[in-house]
C-alpha positions in Angstrom: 11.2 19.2 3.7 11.2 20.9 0.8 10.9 17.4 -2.3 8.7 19.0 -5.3 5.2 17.2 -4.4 1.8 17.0 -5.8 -1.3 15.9 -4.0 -4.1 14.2 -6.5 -7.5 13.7 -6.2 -10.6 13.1 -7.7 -14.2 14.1 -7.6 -15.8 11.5 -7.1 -14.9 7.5 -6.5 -13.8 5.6 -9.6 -11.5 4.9 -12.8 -10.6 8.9 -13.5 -8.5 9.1 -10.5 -6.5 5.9 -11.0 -5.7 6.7 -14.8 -4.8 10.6 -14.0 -2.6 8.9 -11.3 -1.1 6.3 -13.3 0.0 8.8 -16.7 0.9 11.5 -14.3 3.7 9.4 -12.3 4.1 7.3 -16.1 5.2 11.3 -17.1 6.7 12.1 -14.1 9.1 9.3 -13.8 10.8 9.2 -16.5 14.2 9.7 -15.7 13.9 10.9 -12.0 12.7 9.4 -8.6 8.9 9.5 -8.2 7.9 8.0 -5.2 3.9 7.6 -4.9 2.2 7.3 -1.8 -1.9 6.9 -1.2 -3.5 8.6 1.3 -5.9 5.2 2.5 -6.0 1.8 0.7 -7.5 1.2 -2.8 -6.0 -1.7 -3.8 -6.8 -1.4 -8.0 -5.3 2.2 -7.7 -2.1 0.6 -5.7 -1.4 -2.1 -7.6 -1.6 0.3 -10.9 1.0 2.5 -8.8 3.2 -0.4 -8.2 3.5 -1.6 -11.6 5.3 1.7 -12.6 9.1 2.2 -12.6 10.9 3.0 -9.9 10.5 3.3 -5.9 8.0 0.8 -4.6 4.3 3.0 -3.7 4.0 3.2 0.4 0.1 4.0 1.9 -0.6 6.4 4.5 -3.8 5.2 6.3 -5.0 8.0 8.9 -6.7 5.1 10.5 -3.5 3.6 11.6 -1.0 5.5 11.6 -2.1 8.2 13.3 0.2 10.9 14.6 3.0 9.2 12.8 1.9 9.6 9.5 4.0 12.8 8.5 6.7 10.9 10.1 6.6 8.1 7.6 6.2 10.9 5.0 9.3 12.7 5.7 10.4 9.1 5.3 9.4 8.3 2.2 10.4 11.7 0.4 14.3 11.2 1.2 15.9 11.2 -2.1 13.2 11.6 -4.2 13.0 14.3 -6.9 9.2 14.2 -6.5 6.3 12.8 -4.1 3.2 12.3 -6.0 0.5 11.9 -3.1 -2.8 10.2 -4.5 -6.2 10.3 -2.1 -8.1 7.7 -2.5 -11.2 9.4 -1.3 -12.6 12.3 -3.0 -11.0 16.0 -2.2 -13.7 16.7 0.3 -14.0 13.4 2.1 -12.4 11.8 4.8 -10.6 8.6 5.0 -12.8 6.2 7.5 -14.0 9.5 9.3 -10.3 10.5 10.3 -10.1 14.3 10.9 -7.9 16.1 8.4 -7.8 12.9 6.5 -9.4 14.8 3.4 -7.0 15.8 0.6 -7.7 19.4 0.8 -6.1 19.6 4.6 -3.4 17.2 3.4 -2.6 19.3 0.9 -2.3 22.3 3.1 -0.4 20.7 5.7 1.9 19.7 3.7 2.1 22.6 1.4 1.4 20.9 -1.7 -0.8 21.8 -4.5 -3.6 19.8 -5.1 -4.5 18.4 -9.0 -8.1 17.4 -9.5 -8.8 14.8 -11.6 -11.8 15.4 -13.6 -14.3 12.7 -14.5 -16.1 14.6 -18.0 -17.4 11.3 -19.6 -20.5 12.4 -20.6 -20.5 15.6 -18.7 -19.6 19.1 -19.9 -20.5 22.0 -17.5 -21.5 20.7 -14.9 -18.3 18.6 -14.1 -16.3 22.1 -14.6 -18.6 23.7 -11.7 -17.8 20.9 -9.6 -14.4 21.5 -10.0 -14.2 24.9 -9.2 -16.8 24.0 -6.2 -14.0 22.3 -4.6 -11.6 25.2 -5.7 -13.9 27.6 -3.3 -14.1 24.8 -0.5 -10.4 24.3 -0.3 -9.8 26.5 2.3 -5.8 27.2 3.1 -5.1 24.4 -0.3 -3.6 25.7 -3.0 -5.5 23.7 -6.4 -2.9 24.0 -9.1 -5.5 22.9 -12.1 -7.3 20.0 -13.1 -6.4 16.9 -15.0 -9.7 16.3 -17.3 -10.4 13.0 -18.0 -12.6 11.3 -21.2 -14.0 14.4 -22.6 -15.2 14.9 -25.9 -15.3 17.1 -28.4 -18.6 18.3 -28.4 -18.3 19.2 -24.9 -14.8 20.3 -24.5 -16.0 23.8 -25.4 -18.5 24.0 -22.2 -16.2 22.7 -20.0 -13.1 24.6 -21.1 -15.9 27.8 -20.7 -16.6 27.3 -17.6 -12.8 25.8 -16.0 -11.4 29.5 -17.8 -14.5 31.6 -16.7 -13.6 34.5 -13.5 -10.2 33.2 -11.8 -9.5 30.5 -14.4 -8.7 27.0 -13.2 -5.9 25.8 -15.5 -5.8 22.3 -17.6 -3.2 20.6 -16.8 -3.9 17.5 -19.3 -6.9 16.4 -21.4 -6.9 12.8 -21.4 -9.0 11.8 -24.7 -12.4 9.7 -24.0 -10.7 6.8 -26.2 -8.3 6.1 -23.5 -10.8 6.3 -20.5 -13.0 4.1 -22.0 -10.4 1.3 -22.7 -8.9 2.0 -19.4 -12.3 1.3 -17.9 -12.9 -2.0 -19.0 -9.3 -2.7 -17.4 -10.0 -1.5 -13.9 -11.6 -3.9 -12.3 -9.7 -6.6 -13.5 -7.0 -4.7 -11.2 -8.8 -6.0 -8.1 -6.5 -9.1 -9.0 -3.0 -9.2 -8.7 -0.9 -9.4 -11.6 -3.6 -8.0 -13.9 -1.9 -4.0 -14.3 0.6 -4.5 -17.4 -1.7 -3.7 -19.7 -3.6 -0.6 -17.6 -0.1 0.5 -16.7 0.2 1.1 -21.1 -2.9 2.9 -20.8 -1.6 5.5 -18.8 1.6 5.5 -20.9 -0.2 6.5 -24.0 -2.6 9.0 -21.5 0.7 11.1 -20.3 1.7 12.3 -23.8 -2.0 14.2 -22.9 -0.3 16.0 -20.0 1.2 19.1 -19.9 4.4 18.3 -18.5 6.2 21.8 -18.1 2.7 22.8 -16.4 3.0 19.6 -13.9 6.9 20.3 -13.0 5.8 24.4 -12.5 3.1 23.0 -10.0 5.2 20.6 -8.5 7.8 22.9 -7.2 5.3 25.6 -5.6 5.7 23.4 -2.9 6.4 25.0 0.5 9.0 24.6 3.0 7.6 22.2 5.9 10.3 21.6 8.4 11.1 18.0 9.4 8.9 16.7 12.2 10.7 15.1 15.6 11.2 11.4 14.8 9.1 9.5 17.8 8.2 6.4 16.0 11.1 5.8 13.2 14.3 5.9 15.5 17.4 3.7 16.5 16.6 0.7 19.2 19.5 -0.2 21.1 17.8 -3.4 21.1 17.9 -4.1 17.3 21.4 -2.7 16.9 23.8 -6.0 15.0 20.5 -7.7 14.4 19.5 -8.8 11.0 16.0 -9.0 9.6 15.2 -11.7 6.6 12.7 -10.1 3.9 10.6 -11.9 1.9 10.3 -10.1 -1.8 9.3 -10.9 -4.9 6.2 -12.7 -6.1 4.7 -14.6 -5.4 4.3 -11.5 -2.6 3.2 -8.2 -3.2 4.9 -6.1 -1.7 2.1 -4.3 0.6 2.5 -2.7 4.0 6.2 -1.6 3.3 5.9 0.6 6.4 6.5 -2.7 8.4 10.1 -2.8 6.8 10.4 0.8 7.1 10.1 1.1 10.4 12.1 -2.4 11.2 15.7 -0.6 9.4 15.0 2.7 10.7 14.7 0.9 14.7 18.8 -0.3 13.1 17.9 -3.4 11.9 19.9 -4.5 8.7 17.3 -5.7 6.2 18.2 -8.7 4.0 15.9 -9.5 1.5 15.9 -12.9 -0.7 13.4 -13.8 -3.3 10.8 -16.3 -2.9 11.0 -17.9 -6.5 15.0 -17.6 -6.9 16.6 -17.9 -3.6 17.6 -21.3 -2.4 18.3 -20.3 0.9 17.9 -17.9 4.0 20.6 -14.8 4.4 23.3 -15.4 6.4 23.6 -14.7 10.3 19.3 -13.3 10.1 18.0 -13.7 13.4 14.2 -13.1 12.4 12.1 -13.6 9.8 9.5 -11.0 8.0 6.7 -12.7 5.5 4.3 -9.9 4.8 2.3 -8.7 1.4 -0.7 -9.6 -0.6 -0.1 -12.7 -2.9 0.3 -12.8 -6.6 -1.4 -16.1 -8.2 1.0 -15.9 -11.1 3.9 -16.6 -8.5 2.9 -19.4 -6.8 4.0 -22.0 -8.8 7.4 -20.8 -9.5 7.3 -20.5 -5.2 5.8 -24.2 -4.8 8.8 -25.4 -6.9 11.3 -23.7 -5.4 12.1 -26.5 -3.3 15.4 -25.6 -1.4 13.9 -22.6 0.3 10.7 -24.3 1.2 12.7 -26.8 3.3 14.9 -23.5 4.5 11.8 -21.4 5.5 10.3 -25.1 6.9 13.4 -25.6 9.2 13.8 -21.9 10.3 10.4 -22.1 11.8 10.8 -25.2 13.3 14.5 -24.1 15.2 12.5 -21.1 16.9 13.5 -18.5 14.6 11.3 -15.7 15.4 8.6 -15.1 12.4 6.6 -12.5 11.9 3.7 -13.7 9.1 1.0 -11.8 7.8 -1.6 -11.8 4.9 0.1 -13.7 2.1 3.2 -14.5 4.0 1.4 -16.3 6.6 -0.5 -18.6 3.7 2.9 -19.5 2.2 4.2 -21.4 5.8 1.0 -24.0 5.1 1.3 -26.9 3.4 -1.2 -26.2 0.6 -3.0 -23.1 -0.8 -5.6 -23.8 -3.4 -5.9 -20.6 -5.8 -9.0 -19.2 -7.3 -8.8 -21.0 -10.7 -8.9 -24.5 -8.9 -5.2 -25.1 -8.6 -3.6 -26.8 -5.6 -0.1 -25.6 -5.2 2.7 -27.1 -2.4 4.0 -24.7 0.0 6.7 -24.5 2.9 4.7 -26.8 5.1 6.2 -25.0 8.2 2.3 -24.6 9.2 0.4 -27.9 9.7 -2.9 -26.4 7.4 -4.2 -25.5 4.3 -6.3 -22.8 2.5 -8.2 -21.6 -0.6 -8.0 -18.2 -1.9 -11.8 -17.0 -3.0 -11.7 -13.2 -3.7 -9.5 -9.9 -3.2 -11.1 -6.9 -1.4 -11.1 -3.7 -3.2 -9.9 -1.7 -0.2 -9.4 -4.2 3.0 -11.2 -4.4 5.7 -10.6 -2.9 8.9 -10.5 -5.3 11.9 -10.2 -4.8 15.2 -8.5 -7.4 17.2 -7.3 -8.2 20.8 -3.6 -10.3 20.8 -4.4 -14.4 22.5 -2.3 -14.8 25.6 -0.3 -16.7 23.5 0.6 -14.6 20.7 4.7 -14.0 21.0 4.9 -10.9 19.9 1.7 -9.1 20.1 0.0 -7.7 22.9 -3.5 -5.8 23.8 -5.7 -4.3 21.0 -5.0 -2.9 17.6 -6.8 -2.7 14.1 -5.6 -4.7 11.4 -6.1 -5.3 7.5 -8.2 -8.5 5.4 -6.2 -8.4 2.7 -8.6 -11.5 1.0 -11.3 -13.8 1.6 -10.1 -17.0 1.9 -11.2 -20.6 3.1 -8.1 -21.1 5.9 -8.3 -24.8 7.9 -5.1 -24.8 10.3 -4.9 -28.9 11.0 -3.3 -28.2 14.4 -3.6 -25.3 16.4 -3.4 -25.5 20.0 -2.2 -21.5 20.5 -4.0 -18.8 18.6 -2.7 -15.2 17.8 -5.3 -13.2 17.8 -9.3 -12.7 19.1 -11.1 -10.7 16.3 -13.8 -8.7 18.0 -17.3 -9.4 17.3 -21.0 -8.4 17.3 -22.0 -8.9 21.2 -18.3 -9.2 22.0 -17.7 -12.6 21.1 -14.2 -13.3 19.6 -13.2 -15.5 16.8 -9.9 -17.2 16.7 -7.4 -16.1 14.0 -4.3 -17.2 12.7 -1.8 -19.3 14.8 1.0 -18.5 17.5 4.2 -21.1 18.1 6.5 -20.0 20.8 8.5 -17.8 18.1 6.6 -17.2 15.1 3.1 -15.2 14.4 1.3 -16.6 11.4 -1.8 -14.8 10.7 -3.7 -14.1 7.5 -4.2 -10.5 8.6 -1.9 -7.6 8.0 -1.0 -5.7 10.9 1.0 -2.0 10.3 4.0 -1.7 12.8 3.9 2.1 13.0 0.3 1.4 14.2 1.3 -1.5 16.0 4.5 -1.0 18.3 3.7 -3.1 21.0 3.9 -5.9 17.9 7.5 -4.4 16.7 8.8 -4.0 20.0 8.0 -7.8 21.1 9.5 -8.8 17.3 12.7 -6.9 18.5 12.9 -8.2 21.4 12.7 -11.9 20.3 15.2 -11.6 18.2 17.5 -10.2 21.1 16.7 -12.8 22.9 17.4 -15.7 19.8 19.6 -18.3 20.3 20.1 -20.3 17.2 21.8 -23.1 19.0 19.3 -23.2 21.4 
């Protein structure tokens, strides 16, 4: 694997990282592939990295995904002309605990240098120490420079002292304190979707602050790290002339694309259709994939959208197998209140209704045991809570999951028919493949005369 690549980090939690992040792939891609990828979920940091140009953002979650997670990453770097990897956690901390989960040992394993981004808002030398701290706890990582962030002038002087002072720690970029401070106010409007055009200029304006030339030289230090043995993303006879229907476009984001990943590298042929535009399923699709975080601004173009509605409605009801997750699963009920008040119509394919209340910052882990019931699913796994929601299902007689509780007492989530999973959590097929395999496997089996 040899894709130029640059792992980012910051030092601390907060705004710095997401705006170095955002202007260095707003630089980066202008003109070439840039594919980002977070290391863990931060969902103001992803949805800043989706609203840029180009290649959709994946996540790597060492809490999931486990052994497969440089799998998916020699994945995700094929045609690229650069992988800009982005921790969510700070260089030195793990993500939930996960052993070589920090971006220091990411960075070394995949022979990457690693770009600090530098929080100096109202901080001169001490922020520069803190740096080069992390320079001397690196280990085997490579740190190419640092990315500064809100300095100003009266302290630039201490800090470039200290960053040049001994074995100098280059600048990569000096983004001006104007820009954080603006960018701030905008960040945690990002916890809702829809909400990063006007961040995403931010970062525009912040990567005429890079050093470009500097970036690209870093970039292509990379190492050679051979290819590792595909275990997880290969051919299954069983999905060979099948076709899987996609849900895109809002009012879906487009989260947990390892799911889809992992379904066209099993052979699948992937046929997406747009939720506001499309009037109908694709042709000959013998399952059905509804998964992402949902995007107010789309619903009501989706609750108009009255054709597809009645398709997505009907599939369900013939058996079509469906796998429905997060905000995929809330547009098969017949109602979804947003959080301004509105009441908008959905597909109805789901005899319920719900209100959306809030967006999690990064989503909650939840560990889960599959119903007896559930068509797909079997034993436990960890899932994501995309959302906090009020969810009323009007008929459920099957559920499709038992979420495990204080005490071990379960509580019922989502709902299972005899071919479709609905649930309002977001499961991760590489994390998941008993769930991918029974998917599969029901679509082998579909008959849609039957």
């Amino acid at each position: 694997m040899s894709v130029p690549r640059l792992v980012l980090c910051g030092l601390e939690p907060g705004s710095a990282l997401a705006l170095a992040a955002g202007a260095v792939s707003a630089l980066s891609g202008r003109g070439r592939a840039v594919r980002a990828v977070t290391v863990g979920v931060d969902l103001p940091l992803w949805r800043l990295l989706l609203a840029a140009p180009g290649p959709a953002p994946r996540v790597l979650d060492p809490a999931l995904h486990g052994e497969s997670m440089l799998e998916l990453f020699d994945t995700w770097c094929a045609g690229m002309d650069l992988v800009l990897v982005v921790a969510a956690e700070p260089a030195l901390d793990r993500w939930q605990g996960v052993r070589g989960s920090r971006a220091v040992d990411l960075a070394a394993g995949l022979d990457a240098p690693l770009v600090l981004a530098l929080d100096a808002r109202g901080r001169g030398a001490t922020a520069a120490a803190a740096a080069r701290g992390v320079r001397d706890l690196a280990g085997r990582a490579e740190v190419a420079g640092v990315v500064v962030v809100g300095a100003d002038q009266s302290r630039a002087a201490e800090l470039r002292a200290v960053l040049g002072a001994g074995v100098p720690l280059p600048v990569l970029g000096w983004v001006p304190a104007c820009a954080a401070a603006a960018f701030d106010g905008l960040y945690d409007g990002l916890l809702r979707p829809g909400a990063a055009a006007a961040a995403r200029r931010l970062c525009e304006e912040a990567s005429s602050s890079l050093d470009a030339a500097e970036l690209d030289a870093a970039a292509a230090r990379r190492g050679y790290v051979p290819a590792r043995p595909r275990r997880l993303l290969t051919p299954d006879r069983e999905a060979a002339g099948l076709t899987v229907a996609v849900a895109e476009g809002a009012p879906l984001e487009p989260f947990a694309l390892e799911n889809v990943d992992l379904l066209e590298a099993a052979g699948l042929r992937v046929a997406s259709f747009e939720l506001a535009r499309d009037e109908a399923l694709p042709a000959g699709a013998s399952g059905l994939l509804l998964c992402g975080g949902v995007d107010e601004a789309g619903l009501a173009a989706f609750a108009a959208n009255e054709a597809l509605k009645a398709a997505l409605s009907a599939a369900v009801a013939r058996g079509l197998p469906t796998l429905a997750m997060g905000g995929g699963c809330l547009l098969l009920l017949d109602a979804l209140a947003d959080t301004g008040g509105a009441v908008h119509q959905l597909a109805g394919a789901l005899a319920g209704e719900a209100e959306l209340l809030d967006w999690y910052g990064r989503p909650r882990y939840v560990p889960v045991r599959a119903a007896p019931e559930n068509p797909f699913d079997r034993g436990d796994s960890v899932v994501y809570d995309l959302f906090d929601e009020d969810y009323l299902l009007l008929e459920r007689d099957s559920v499709a999951y038992e979420v495990s509780g204080a005490g071990g007492q379960g509580e019922a989530e989502g709902l299972a028919l005899p071919a479709c999973l609905a649930t309002t959590l977001v499961a991760s097929l590489p994390g998941s493949p008993a769930l991918a395999a029974g998917f599969v496997a029901a679509m082998k089996a579909w008959e849609p005369g039957a």
